[in-house]
N, C-alpha and C positions, 0 to 999 in steps of 0.2 A: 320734698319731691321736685320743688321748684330749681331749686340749686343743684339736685344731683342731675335735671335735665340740663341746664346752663352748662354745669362741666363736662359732661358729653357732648354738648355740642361743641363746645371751648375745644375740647380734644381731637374732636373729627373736623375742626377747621384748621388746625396745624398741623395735625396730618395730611389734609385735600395739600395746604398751602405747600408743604414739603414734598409732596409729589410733583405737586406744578414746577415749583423751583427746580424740582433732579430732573425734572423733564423736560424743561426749555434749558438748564443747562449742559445737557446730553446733546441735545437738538442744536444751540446755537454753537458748540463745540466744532461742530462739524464730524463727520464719520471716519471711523477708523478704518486706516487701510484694511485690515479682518473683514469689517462690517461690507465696504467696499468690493473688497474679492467676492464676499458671499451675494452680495446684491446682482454685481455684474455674471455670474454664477446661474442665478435665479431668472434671468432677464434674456437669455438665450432659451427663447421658445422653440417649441417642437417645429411649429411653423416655418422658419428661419432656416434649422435646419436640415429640413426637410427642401429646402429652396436650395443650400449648396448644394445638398447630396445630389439634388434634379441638376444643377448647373457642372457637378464633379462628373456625373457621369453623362452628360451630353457632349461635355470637350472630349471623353474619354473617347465614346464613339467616332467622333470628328477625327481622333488621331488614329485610332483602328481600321478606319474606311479601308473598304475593298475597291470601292467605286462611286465614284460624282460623276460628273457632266464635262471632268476633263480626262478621268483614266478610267481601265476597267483593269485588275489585275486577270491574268488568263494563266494558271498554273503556278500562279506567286510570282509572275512577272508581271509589271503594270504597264499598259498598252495606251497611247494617246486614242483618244476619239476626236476622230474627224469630224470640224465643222465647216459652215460656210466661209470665205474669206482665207484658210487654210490654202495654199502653194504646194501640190503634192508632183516628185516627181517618179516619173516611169522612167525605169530602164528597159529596154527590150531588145532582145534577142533574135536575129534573124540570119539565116543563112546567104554566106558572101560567096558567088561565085563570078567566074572573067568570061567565061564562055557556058557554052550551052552545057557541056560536061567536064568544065574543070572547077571544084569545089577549093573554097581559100578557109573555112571554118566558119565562124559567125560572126556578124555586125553587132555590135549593138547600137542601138538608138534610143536617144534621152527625151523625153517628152517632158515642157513641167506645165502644171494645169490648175490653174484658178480653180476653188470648186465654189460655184454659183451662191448668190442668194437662197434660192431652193435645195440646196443640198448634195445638187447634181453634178456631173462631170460628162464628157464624149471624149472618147478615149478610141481611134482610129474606125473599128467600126462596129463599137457599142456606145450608142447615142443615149441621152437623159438617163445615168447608171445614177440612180441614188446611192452615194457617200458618203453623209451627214450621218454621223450617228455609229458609225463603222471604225474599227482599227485600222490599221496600215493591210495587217493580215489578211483579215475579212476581206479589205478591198483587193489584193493583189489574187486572193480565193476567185472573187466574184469576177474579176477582170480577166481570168484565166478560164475560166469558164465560158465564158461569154466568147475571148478568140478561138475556143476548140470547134469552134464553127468552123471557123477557117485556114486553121493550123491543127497540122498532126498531132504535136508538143509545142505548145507556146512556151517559151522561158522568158521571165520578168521579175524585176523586184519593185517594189513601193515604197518609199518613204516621204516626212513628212519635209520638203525643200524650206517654207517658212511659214512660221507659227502665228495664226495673225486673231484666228476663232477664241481663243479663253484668254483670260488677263484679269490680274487683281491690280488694285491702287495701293500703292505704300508713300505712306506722308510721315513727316516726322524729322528725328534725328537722324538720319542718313548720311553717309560720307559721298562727298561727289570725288572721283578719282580724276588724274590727268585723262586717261582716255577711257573710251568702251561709253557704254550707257551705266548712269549709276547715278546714287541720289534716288531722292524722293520722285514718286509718278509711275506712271503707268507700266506692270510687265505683262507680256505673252505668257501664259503658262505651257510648259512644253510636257506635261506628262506629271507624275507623282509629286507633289511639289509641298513641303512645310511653312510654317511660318520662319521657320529658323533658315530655311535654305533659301527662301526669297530676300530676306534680310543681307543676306551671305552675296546673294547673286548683285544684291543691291549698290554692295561696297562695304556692307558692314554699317552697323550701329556707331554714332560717334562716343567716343570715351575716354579716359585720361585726361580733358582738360581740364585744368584746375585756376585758371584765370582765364576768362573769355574776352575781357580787354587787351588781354597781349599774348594773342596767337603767336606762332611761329609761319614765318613767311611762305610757307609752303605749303598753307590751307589754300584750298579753290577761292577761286571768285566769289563773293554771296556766301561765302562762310564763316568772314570771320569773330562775329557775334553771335555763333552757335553753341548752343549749352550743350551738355552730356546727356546720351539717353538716359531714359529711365526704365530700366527692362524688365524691371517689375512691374511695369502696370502699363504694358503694352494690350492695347484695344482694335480686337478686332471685332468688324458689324457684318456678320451675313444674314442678310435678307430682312434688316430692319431691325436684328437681335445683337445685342450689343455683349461683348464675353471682357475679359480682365484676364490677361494671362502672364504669367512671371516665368519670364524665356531662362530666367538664375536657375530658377529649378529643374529646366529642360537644360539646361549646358552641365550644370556643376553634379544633379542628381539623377540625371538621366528620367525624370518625372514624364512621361512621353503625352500625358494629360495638357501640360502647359504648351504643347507645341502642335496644335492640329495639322491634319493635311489641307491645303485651301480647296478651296472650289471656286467655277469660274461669278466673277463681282462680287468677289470677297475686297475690303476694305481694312487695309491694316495700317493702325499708326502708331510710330512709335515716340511719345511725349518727350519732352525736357524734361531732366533735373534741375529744379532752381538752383540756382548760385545758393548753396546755404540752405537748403531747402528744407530739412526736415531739422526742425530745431526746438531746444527748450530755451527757456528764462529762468534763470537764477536770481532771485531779489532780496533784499533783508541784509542783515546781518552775516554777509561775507563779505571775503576778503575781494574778492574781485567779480563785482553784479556786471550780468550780462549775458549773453547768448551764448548755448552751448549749442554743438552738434551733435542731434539725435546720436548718431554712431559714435560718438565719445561719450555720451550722458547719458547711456541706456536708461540706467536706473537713480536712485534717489542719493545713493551713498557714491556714485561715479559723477552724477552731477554737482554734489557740493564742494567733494576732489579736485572735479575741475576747476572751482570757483574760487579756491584756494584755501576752503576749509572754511569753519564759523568765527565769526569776532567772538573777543573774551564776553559781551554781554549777550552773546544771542541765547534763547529762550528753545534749545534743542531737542527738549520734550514735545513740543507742538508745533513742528515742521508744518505748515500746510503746502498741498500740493493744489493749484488750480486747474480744472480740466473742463472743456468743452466748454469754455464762456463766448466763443462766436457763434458753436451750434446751438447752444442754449441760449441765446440774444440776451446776454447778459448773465445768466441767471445759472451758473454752472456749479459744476458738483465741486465741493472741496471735502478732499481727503486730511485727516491728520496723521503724523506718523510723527513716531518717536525714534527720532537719527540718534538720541544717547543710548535707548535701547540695543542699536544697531553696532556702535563702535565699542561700545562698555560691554554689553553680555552678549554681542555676536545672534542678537535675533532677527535671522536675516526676513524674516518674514515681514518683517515693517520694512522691508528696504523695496520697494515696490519699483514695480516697471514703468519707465516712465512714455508717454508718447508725446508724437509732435504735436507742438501747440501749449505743451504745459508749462505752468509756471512755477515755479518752485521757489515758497518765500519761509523766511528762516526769521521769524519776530522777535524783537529785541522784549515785549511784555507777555504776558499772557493776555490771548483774545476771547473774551470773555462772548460776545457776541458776533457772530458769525455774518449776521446778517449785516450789521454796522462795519464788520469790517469790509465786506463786499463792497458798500456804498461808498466807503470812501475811498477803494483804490479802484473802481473802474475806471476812471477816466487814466488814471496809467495803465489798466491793462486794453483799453478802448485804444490810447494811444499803440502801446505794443503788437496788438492783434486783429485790431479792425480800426484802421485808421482813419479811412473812410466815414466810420462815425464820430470819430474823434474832431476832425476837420467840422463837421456840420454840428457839431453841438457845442466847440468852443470856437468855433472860426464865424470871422466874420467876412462876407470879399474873400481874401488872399491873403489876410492878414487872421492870427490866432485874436482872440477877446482873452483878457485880464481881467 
């Protein structure tokens, strides 16, 4: 009895053992792209997005508006609202005569008029007319009314002479032109206004350069170490709430979501492209290590491409991919993918998308421990990605430690 309990137990400890072993070698493998799709898959909470769908459909409003605090549409046409500090002029219309009974037709007379702190204006001989808040319409309604006191037919027109009451801020990538106002800083909003047609008014987005050290001589003053917009992640802040809007899919898609109407102390900036900016790392066993561009290197099988393909000894079944090791402070997810699956039997599904920031290393062995291999190429990916930590944990002064 004593032996047949010995070999049950004997049995159920190289079974436990054999579990442990498949299971830390599963785990220190690292996770398969599959595994990875499905995880990243799982991790998109209701929560989340339930937060774009609230942020998708408040731009949408923002680009549908009828009316803010700078227009009101009246019939589907969009009418300025007069504010304080607004320059409104009168026309007016009076009858021209040389003698007591010889009529010449009408004068007209131009008035223009500041409209006060308070909102108000005096207008020949209607004194404190509130027109803050009023169209052009409205007021030349209200102004007409007001001379029928004194005139049979008053005839007059209204409009708005200078724009001085609504203004948004635009910083950023801007073009400053030879003449006009343009460039980054302050606009008057003069009626229905986008982000895309402030841009527009602005000079345009800078774009096209491809070396910012050797402009051509015909950039402005103070520009010629300006990088390229990035019009994908143009930020605008109204009233403290901060949006991300991709002006690409308002130009190229007509997406009318990415392009709000402003309202007055809207803040719009439009960022840099770094030089280089969105990029991978190719390491290992190619033919040529080193930095790719997102936009050449999408995916896993375009970035080894690039790299010039695998040495004869690289270990092509166990591709890892590094990702998010500065948002994870160190401790980042690696994928493994099989690139011979990819080229030999066309299974495009291990050919995974790649983003900025990843690294992609092609091992000359198999990496038995996942966790040891982390430890020991941080300090090249520390150098590569967070340099910053690189410098304070092998530098000493201004000098690297050895």
């Amino acid at each position: 009895m004593t032996n047949l309990r010995r070999s049950i137990l004997k049995i159920s400890l190289i079974f436990l053992s054999l579990s442990i072993f498949t299971a830390c070698t599963i785990e220190t493998r690292g996770i398969t792209v599959r595994e990875y799709q499905q995880t990243l898959k799982r991790e998109e909470t209701a929560s989340n997005e339930a937060r774009e769908q609230a942020e998708r459909e408040t731009l949408a409003a923002m680009a549908r508006v009828k009316e803010n605090s700078v227009f009101r549409e009246v019939n589907g046409v969009p009418e300025y609202i007069i504010g304080p500090g607004d320059v409104l002029a009168v026309n007016f219309w009076t009858i021209a005569v040389a003698g007591a009974q010889t009529f010449e037709g009408f004068k007209q007379i131009s008035y223009n008029i500041e409209v006060r702190d308070d909102g108000r204006i005096s207008f020949m001989y209607g004194d404190d007319m509130k027109v803050s808040g009023l169209t052009t319409r409205e007021v030349k309604e209200m102004v007409t009314r007001e001379l029928k006191k004194y005139f049979r037919d008053p005839r007059l027109e209204v409009f708005v002479k200078e724009y001085k009451s609504k203004s948004a801020n635009l910083f950023g990538q801007i073009n400053v032109l030879p003449t006009g106002q343009s460039g980054p800083g302050r606009y008057f909003l003069k009626g229905k206004t986008t982000v895309l047609d402030l841009i527009s008014q602005a000079g345009g987005a800078i774009t096209g350069r491809s070396d910012y050290t050797n402009l051509p001589s015909a950039v402005a003053v103070g520009q010629q170490n300006v990088a390229n917009a990035d019009l994908q992640r143009v930020e605008l802040v109204r009233k403290g709430k901060r949006y991300i809007l991709n002006l690409y899919k308002a130009m190229f898609y007509g997406d009318e979501t990415q392009n709000p109407v402003l309202d007055s102390g809207d803040i719009v900036t439009v960022p840099a492209q770094p030089y280089f900016a969105e990029r991978v790392y190719v390491m290992g066993q190619v033919k040529n290590i080193g930095i790719q561009r997102l936009q050449d290197a999408p995916d896993l099988l375009s970035a080894i491409a690039m790299a010039g393909g695998t040495q004869a000894d690289a270990v092509k079944t166990e591709v890892k991919i590094i990702r998010e090791f500065r948002e994870r402070q160190g401790n980042p997810i690696v994928i493994s993918a099989n690139y011979d699956a990819i080229i030999k039997q066309g299974k495009l599904d291990e050919n995974i998308k790649l983003q900025s920031g990843d690294v992609v290393y092609v091992p000359r062995m198999l990496i038995g421990d996942i966790n040891e291999f982390i430890v020991n190429t941080t300090p090249l990916l520390q150098y590569l990605l967070i340099p910053g930590q690189y410098r304070d944990a092998y530098g000493s002064s201004n000098n690297l430690r050895y």
